[in-house]
GUMIMAR-487437 format. One record per residue: residue number from 1; residue in one letter; chain; x, y, z of N, C-alpha, C in turn. Coordinates in steps of 0.2 Angstrom, whole numbers, padded with zeros to 4 digits, always signed. Layout:
N
PT  pos  code  unit    nxx    nyy    nzz   caxx   cayy   cazz    cxx    cyy    czz
PT  NUM     A     A      X      Y      Z      X      Y      Z      X      Y      Z
...
//
This chain:
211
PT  pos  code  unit    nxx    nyy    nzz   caxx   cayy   cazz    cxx    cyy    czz
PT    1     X     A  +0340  -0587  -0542  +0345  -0589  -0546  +0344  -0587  -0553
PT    2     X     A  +0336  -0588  -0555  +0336  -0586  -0563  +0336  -0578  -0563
PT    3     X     A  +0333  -0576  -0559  +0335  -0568  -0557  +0341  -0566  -0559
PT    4     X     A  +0345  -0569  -0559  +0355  -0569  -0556  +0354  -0566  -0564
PT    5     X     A  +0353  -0574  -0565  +0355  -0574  -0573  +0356  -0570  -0576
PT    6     X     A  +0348  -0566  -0580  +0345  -0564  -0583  +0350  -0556  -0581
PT    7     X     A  +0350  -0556  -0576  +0355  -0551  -0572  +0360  -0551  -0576
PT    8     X     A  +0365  -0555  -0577  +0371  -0556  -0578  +0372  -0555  -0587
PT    9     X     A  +0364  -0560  -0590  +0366  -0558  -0595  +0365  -0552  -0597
PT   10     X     A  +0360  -0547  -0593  +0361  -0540  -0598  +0366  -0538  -0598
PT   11     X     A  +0370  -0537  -0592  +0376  -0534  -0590  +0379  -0536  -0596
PT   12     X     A  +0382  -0542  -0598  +0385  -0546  -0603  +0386  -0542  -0610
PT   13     X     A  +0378  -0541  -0612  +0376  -0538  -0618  +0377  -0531  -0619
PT   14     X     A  +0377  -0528  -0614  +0377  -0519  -0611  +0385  -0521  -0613
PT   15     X     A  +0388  -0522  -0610  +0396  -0523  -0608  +0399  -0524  -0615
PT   16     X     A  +0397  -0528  -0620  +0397  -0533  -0627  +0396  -0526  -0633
PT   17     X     A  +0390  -0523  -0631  +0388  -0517  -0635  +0392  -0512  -0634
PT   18     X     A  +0395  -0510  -0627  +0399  -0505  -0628  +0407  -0505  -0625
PT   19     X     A  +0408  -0505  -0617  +0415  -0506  -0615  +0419  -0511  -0619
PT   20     X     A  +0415  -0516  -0622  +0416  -0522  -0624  +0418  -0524  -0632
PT   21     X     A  +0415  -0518  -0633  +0413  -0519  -0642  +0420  -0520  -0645
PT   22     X     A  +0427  -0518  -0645  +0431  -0523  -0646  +0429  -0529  -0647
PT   23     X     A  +0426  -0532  -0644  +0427  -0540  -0644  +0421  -0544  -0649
PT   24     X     A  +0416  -0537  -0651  +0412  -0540  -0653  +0411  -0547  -0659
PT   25     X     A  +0415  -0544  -0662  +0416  -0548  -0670  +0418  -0554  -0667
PT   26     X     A  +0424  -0558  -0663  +0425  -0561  -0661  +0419  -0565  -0658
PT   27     X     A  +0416  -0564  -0653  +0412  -0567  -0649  +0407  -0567  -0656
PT   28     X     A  +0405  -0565  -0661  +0399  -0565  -0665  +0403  -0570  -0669
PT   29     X     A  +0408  -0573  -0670  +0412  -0577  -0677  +0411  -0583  -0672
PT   30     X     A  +0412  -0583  -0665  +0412  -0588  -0661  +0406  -0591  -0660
PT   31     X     A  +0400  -0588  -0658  +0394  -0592  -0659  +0392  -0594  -0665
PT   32     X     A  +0391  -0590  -0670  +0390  -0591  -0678  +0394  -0598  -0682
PT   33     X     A  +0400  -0599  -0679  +0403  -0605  -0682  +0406  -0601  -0688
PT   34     X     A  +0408  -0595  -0688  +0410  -0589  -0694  +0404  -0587  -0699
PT   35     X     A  +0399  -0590  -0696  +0394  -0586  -0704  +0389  -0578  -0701
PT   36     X     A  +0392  -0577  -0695  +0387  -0571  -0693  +0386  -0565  -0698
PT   37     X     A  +0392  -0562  -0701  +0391  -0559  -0708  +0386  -0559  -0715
PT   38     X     A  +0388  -0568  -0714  +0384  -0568  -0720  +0378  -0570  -0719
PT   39     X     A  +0374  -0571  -0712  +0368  -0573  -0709  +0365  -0562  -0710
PT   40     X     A  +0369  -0560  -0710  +0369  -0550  -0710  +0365  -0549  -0716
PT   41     X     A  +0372  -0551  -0720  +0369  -0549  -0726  +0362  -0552  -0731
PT   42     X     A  +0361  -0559  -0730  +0354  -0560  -0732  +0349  -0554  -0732
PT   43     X     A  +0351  -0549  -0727  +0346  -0545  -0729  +0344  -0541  -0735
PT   44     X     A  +0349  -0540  -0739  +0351  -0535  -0742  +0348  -0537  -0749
PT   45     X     A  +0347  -0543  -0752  +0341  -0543  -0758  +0332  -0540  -0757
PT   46     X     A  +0334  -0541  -0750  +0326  -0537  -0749  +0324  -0531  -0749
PT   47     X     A  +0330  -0529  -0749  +0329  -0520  -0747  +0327  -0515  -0753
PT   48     X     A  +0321  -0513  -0755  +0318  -0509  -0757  +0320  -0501  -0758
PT   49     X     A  +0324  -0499  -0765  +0326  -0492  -0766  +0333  -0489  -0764
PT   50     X     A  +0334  -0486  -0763  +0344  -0487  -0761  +0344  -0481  -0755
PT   51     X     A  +0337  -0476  -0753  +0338  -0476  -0746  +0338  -0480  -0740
PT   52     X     A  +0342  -0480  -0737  +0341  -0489  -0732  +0344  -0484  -0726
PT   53     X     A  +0342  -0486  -0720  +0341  -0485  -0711  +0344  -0491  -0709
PT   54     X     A  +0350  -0491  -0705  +0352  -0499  -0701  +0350  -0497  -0694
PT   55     X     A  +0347  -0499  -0692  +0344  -0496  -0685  +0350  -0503  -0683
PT   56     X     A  +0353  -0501  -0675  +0359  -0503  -0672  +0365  -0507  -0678
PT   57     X     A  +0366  -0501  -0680  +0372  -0503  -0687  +0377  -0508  -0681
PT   58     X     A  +0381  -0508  -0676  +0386  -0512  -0672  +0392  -0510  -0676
PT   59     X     A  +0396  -0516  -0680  +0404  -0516  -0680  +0401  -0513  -0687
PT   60     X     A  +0396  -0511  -0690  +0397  -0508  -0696  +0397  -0513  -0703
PT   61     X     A  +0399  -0519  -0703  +0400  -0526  -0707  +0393  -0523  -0714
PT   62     X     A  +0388  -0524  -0713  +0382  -0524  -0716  +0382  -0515  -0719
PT   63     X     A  +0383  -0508  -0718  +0385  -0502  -0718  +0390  -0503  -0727
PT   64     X     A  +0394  -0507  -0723  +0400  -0507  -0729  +0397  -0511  -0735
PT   65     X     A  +0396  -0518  -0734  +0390  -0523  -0740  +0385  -0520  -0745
PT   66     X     A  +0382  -0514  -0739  +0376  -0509  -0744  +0378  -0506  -0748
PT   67     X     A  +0386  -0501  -0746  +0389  -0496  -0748  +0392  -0499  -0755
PT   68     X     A  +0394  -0503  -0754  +0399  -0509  -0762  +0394  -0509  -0764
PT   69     X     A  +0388  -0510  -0764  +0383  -0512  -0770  +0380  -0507  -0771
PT   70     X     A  +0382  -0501  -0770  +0378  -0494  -0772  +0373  -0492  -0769
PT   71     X     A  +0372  -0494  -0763  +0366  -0491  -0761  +0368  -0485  -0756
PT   72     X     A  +0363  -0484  -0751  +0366  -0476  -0749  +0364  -0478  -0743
PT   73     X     A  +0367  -0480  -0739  +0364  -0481  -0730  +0368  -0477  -0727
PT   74     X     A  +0363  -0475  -0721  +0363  -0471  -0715  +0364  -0475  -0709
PT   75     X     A  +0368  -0474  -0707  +0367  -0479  -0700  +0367  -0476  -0693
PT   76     X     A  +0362  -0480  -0689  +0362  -0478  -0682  +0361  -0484  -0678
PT   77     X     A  +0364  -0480  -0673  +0368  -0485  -0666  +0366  -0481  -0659
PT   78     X     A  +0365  -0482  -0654  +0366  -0478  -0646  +0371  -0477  -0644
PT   79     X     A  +0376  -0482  -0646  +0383  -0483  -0644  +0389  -0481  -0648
PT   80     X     A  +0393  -0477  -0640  +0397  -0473  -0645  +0403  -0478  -0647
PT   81     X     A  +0404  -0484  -0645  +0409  -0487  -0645  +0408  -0490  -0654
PT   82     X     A  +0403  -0492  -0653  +0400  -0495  -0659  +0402  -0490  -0666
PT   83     X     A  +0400  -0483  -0664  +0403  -0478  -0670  +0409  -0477  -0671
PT   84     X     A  +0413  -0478  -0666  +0420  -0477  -0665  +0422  -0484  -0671
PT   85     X     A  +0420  -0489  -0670  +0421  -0497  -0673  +0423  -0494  -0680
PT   86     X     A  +0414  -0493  -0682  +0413  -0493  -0689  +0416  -0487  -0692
PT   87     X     A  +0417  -0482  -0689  +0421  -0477  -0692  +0429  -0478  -0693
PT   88     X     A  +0432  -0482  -0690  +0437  -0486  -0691  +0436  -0491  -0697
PT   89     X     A  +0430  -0494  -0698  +0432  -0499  -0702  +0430  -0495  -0709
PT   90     X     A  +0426  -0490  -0710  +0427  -0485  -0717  +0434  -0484  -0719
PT   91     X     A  +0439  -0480  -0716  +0445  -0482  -0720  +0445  -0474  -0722
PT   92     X     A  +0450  -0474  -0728  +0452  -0470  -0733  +0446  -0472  -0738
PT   93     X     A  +0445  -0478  -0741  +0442  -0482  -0747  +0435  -0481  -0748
PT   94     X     A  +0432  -0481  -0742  +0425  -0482  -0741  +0422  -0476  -0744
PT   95     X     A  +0417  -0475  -0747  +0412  -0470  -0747  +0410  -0466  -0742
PT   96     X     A  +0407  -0460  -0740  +0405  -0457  -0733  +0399  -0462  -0731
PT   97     X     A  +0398  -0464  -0728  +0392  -0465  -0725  +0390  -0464  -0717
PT   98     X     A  +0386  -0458  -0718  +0381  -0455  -0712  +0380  -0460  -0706
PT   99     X     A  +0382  -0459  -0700  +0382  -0461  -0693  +0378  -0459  -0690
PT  100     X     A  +0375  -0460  -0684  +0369  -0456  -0680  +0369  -0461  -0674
PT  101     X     A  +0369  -0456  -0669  +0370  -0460  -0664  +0364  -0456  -0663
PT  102     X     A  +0359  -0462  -0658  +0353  -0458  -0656  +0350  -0465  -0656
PT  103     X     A  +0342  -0465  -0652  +0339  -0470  -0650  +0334  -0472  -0655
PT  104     X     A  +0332  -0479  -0657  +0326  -0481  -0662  +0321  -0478  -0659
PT  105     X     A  +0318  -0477  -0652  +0312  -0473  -0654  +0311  -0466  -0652
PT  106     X     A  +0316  -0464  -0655  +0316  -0458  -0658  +0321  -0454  -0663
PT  107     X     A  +0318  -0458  -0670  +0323  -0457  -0676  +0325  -0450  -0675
PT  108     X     A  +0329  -0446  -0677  +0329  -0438  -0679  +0332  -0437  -0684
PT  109     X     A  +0325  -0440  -0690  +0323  -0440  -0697  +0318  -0436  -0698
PT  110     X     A  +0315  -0434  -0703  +0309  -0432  -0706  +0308  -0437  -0709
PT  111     X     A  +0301  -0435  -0711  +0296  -0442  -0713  +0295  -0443  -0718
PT  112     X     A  +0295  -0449  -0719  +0297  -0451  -0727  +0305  -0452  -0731
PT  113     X     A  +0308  -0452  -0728  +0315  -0451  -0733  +0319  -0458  -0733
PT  114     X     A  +0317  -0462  -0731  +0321  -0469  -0732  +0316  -0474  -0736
PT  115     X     A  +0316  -0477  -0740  +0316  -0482  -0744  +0315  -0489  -0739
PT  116     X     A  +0320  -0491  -0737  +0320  -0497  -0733  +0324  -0495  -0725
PT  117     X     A  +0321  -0501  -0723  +0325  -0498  -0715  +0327  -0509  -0714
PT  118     X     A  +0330  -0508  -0710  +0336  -0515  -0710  +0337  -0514  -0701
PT  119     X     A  +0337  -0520  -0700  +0342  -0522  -0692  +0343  -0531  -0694
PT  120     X     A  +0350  -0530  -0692  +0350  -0539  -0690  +0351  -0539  -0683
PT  121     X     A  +0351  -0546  -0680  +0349  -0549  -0674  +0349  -0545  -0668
PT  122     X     A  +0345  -0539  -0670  +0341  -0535  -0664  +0341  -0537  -0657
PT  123     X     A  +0340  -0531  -0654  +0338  -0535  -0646  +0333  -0533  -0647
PT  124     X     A  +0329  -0534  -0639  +0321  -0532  -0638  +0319  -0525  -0641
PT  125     X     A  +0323  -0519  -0642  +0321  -0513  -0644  +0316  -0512  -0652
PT  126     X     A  +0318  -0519  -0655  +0315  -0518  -0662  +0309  -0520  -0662
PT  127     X     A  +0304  -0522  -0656  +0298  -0522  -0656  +0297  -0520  -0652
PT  128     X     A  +0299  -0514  -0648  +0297  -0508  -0643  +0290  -0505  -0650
PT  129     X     A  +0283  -0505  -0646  +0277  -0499  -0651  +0283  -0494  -0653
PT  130     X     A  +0286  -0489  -0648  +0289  -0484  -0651  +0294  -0483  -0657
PT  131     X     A  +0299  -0490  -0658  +0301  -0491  -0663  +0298  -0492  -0670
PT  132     X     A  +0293  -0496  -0669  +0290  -0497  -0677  +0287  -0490  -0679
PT  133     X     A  +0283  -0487  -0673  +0281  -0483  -0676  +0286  -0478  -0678
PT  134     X     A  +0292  -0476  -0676  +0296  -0470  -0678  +0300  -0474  -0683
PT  135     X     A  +0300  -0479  -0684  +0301  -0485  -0693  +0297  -0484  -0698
PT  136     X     A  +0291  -0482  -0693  +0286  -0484  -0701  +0286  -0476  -0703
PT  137     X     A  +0288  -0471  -0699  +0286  -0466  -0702  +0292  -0461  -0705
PT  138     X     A  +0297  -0463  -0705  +0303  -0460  -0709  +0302  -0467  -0716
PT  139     X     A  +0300  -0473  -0717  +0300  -0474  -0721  +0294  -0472  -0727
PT  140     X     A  +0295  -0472  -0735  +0292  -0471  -0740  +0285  -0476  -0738
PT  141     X     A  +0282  -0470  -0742  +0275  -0477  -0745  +0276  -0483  -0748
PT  142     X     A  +0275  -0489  -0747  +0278  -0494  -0750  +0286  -0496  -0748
PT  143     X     A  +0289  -0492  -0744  +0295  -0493  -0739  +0294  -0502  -0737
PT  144     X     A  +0299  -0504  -0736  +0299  -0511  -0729  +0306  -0510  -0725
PT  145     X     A  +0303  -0515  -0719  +0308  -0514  -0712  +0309  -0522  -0715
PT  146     X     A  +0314  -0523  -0714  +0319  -0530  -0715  +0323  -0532  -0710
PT  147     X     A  +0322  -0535  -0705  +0325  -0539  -0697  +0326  -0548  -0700
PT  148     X     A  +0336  -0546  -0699  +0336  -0554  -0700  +0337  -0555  -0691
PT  149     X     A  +0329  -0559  -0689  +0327  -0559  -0684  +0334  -0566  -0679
PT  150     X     A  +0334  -0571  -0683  +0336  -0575  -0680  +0340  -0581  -0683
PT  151     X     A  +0345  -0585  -0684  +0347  -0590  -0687  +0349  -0596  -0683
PT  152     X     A  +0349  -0603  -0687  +0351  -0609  -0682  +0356  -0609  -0688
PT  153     X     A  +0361  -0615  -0683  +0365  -0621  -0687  +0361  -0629  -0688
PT  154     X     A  +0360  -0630  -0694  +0359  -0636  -0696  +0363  -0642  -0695
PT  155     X     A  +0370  -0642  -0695  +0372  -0647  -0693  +0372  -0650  -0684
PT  156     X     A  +0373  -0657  -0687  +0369  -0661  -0678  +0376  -0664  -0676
PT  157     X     A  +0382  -0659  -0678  +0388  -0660  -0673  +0389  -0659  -0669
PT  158     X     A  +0391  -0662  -0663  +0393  -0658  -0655  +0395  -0652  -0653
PT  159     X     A  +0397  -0648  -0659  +0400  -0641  -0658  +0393  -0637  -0660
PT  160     X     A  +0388  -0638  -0664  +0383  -0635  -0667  +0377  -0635  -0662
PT  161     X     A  +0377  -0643  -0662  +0373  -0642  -0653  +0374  -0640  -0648
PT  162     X     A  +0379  -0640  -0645  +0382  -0636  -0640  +0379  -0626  -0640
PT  163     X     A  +0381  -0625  -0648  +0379  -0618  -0648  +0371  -0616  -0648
PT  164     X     A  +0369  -0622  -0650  +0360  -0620  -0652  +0358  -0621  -0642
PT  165     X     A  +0361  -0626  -0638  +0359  -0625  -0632  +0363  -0618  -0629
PT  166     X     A  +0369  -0615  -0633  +0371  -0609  -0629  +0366  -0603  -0631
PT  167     X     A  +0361  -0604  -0637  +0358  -0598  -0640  +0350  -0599  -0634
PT  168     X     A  +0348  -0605  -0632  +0342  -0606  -0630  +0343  -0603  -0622
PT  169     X     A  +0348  -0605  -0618  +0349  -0603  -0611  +0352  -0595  -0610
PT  170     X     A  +0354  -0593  -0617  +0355  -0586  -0616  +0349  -0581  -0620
PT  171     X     A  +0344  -0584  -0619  +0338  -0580  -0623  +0338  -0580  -0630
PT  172     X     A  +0343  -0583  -0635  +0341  -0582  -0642  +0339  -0586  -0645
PT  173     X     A  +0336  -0591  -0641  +0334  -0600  -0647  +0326  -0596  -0647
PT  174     X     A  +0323  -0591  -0646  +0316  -0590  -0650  +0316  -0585  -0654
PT  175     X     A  +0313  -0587  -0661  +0313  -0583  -0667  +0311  -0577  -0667
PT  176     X     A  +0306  -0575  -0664  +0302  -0572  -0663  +0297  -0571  -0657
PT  177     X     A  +0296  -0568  -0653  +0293  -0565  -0648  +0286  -0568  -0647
PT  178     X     A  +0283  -0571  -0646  +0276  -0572  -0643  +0270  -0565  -0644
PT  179     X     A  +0268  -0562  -0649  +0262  -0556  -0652  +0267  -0552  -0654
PT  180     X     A  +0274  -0555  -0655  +0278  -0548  -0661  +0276  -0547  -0669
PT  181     X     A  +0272  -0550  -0671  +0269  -0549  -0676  +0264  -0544  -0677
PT  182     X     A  +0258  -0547  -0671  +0252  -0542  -0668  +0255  -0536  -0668
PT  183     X     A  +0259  -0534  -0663  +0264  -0526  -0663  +0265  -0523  -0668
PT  184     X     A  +0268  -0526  -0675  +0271  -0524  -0680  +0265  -0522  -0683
PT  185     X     A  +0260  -0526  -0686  +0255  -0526  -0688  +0249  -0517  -0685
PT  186     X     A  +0251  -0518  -0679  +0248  -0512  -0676  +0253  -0505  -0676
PT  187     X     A  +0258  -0507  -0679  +0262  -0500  -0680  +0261  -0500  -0687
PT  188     X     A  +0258  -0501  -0694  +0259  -0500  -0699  +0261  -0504  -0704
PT  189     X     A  +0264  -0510  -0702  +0269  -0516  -0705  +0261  -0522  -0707
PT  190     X     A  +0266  -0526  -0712  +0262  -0532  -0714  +0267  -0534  -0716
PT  191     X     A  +0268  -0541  -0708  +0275  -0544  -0709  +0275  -0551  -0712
PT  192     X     A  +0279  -0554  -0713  +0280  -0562  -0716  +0286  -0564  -0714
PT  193     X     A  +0286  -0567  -0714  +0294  -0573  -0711  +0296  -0578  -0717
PT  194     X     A  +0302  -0578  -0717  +0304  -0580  -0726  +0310  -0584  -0722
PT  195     X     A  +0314  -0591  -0723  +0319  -0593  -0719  +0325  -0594  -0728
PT  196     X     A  +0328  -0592  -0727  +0335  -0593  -0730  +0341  -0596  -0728
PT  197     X     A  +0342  -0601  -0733  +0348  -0607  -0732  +0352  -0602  -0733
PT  198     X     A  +0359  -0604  -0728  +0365  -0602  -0728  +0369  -0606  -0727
PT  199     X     A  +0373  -0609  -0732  +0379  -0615  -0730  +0376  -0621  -0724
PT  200     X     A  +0381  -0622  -0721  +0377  -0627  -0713  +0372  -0624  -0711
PT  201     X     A  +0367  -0617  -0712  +0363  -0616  -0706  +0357  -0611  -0710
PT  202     X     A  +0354  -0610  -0708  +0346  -0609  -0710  +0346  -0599  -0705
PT  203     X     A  +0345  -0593  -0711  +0342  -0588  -0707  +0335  -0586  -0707
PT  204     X     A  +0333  -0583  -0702  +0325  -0583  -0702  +0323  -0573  -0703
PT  205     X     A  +0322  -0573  -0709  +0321  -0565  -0708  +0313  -0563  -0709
PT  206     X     A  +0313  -0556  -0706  +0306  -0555  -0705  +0304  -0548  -0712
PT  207     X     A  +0302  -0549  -0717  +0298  -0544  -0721  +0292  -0541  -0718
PT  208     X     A  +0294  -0533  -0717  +0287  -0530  -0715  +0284  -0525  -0719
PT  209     X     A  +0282  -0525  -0724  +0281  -0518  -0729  +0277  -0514  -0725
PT  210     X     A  +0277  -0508  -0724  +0275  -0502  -0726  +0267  -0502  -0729
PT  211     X     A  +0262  -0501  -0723  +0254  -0502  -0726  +0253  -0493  -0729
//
């Protein structure tokens, strides 16, 4: 039966990421309690220099964020649905910002050319060895990778606990992976975990800079 599960949830996620991606924003405002955006954004005072990498950019939301404040991101996704989203949500208004569909462990960048690299609420591919290291090596000297790894809601209402057990039985009530540190650490990264209040609920982001 846990077999099932785990079964059904990738399906779920596979499905969510792309035939599904429509519905993402929805299903992301609904677990969040609406703060999924702004748990996104927290990332963005961290990021170092104004070339920035969104490794799985998704609906785009955080693309746009960077673009408003002048920076200059790149975004990559695997999924074509996903570019279909964001390129839609650029508009007439928006600045061009560069798409790349293509896998995190195998940027098709040269080396050195981004300032910061950024993912929010990842799946298991951001601590794949082969992603950090093709992270750490399009990033500058003194570059950081920035992953807002994971968030709770603080409030001990029925509807907040209810979510914090729907985050645990669906694999996302653990912050961080059991030696995803050690990983990082062994790709070039020196990471820290820094947690940020947002309204009812607390983000947990990971700082890795660039050894």
């Amino acid at each position: 039966m846990r077999r099932l599960w785990w079964a059904f949830l990738r399906l779920f996620f596979r499905l969510l990421y792309n035939e599904f991606a429509w519905t993402y924003d929805l299903v992301a405002w609904v677990v969040s309690l609406g703060q999924w955006r702004t748990w996104g954004r927290t990332a963005i005072p961290h990021l170092r220099g104004k070339q920035v990498l969104e490794l799985a950019h998704g609906p785009g939301h955080l693309l746009v964020a960077m673009a408003e404040r002048g920076l200059a991101p790149v975004g990559l996704d695997l999924s074509p649905y996903m570019g279909h989203l964001t390129r839609r949500r650029f508009g007439r208004t928006m600045p061009v910002v560069p798409l790349v569909r293509a896998r995190a462990q195998m940027l098709p960048f040269c080396d050195g050319v981004f300032d910061s690299a950024v993912a929010t609420f990842p799946t298991e591919f951001i601590l794949d060895p082969a992603t950090l290291r093709e992270t750490a090596r399009v990033l500058r000297p003194g570059g950081r990778l920035v992953i807002v790894a994971w968030a709770r809601l603080s409030e001990r209402d029925p509807l907040s606990c209810f979510l914090g057990w729907l985050y645990r039985v669906t694999g996302q009530g653990e912050p961080l992976p059991s030696g995803g540190e050690a990983v990082m650490v062994e790709a070039g990264f020196d990471p820290r975990i820094l947690w940020e209040r947002v309204g009812r609920s607390e983000a947990m982001l990971v700082m890795a800079g660039k050894r």
